[in-house]
N, C-alpha and C positions, 0 to 999 in steps of 0.2 A: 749807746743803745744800738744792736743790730740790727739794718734791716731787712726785714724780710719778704720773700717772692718770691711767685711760681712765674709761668710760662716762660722761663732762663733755658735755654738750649742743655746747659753746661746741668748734672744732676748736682744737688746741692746736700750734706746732711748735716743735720743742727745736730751738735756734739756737745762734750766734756770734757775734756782730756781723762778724767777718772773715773767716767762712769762704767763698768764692766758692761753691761746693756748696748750702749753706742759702739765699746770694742768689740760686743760681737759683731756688728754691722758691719762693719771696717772690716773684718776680717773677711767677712762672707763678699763686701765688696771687693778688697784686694784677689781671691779666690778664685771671683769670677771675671778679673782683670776689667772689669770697667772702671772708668774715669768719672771722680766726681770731686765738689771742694767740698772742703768739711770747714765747717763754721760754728769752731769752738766759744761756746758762750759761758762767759767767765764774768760777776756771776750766773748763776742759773734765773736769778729771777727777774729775768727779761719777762716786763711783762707783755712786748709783741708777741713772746712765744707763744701764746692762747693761740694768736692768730694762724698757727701753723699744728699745733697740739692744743685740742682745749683742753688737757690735765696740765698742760704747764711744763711737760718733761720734754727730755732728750732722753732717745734719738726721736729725730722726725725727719724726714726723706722727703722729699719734692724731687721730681724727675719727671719734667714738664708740666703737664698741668696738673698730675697726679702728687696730692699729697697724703701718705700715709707716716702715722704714728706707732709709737709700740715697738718692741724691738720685733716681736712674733710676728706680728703681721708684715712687718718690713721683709724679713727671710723669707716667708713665703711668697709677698710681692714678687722679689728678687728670683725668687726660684720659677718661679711661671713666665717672666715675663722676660729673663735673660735665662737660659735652662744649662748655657756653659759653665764647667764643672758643677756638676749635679750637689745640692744639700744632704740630698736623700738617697742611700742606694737600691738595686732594684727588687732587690730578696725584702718580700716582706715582711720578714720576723724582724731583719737590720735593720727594715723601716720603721717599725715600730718602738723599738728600744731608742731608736734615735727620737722622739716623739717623746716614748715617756724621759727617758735623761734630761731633755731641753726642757718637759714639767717638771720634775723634781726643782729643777737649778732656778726656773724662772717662780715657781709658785710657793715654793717649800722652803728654799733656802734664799734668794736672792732679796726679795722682800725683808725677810727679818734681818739682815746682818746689810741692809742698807743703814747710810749715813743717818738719813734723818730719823730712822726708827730709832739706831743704837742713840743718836745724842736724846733723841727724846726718851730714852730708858735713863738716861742720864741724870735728865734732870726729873723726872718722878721718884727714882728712886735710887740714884745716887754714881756717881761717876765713877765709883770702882767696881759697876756692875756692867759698865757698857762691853769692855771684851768679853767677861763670861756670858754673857747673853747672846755675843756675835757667834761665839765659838760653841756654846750649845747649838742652837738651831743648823751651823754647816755641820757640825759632826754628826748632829742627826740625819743629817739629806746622806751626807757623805757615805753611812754604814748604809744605806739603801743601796746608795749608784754603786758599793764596790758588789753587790748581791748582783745588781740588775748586770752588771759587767763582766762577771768571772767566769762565762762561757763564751761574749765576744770579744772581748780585746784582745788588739794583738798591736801594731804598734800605733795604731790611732784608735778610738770608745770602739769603733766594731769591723774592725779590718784593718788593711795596709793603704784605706784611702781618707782623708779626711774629711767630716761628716756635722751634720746640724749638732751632733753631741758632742763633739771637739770644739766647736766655735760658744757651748753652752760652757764646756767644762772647761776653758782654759782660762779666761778671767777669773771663773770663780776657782781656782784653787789657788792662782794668783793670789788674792784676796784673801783665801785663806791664811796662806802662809806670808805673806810680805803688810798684810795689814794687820790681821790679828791674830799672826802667830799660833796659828792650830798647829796642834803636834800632829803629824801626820806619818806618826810610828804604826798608826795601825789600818792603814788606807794603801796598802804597796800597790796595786792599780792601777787610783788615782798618780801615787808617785813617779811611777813606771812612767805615766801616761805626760804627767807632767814634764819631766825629761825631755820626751819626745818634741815638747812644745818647744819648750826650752832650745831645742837644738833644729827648731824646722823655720827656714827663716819668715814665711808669712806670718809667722805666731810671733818672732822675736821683734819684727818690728813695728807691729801695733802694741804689745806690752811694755816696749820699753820709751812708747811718743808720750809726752805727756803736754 
């Protein structure tokens, strides 16, 4: 059992190693070059975790006496409170699309093609429906974000700088393709996009810790 505690000097973030949600944090931590330990809890059902998250999940951030939940509201913690290398850029149509991308991934796609939703697709209604069910729901978000992107992208979701939509869309297409194998013939954006992750090294070394 882990334990847990605030007022620690040292910023602390209750992790996964798999969860796409905690990898955004990681990354937005790495990003913005602060230091903190990350306290992988394996399994997840620590039930001290209430005492830092009352739903029970990862990620959860304590950074002094401050404890916040939620991957959303950790980014934006993070961005108010340490503002080196910005989430958001300063154009606000870029600011926007970074907003809606981070909803898509988080509300429309991230949810459904989670663990415990696909297993429990599973077991109501049968185990060789849990990747079709993963893989509907991302291709659905997915045909959205290549609309919402086809006028910004260029080598990061809306420019040449890396952005809240990068840190949303780079575990999940991860996920897409190394978990449930979406064909992603018909996403070149996202694919293009992914590349880019692939080959930048803050992205390659939170995607490949486990």
């Amino acid at each position: 059992m882990v334990e847990f505690s605030v007022s620690s000097s040292t910023m602390k973030l209750y992790s996964h190693p798999m969860s796409s949600c905690a990898r955004r944090v990681r990354l937005a931590l790495n990003l913005k070059g602060l230091e903190y330990e990350c306290i992988n809890l394996t399994p997840l059902e620590d039930p001290e975790l209430s005492k830092i998250n009352p739903m029970g999940y990862v990620p959860a951030l304590v950074d002094g006496t401050t404890v916040v939940s939620d991957t959303y509201a950790i980014l934006l913690y993070l961005e108010e409170k340490y503002p080196q290398h910005a989430l958001l850029p300063q154009d606000l149509m870029k600011k926007s699309i970074n907003y809606q991308v981070a909803s898509i991934v988080s509300s429309s796609i991230q949810p459904l093609q989670n663990t415990n939703i696909v297993n429990y697709i599973g077991e109501i209604v049968g185990p060789d429906e849990k990747i079709p069910w993963a893989q509907f729901h991302i291709r659905k978000g997915f045909v959205a974000l290549e609309k919402l992107l086809v006028n910004y992208a260029a080598s990061y979701a809306t420019g040449d700088e890396i952005y809240l939509a990068d840190i949303y869309l780079a575990p999940q297409i991860y996920n897409a393709i190394y978990v449930y194998n979406l064909d992603m013939s018909e996403f070149p954006i996202l694919l293009k996009l992914n590349k880019t992750y692939e080959e930048t090294p803050s992205f390659q070394q939170i995607m490949v810790e486990t």
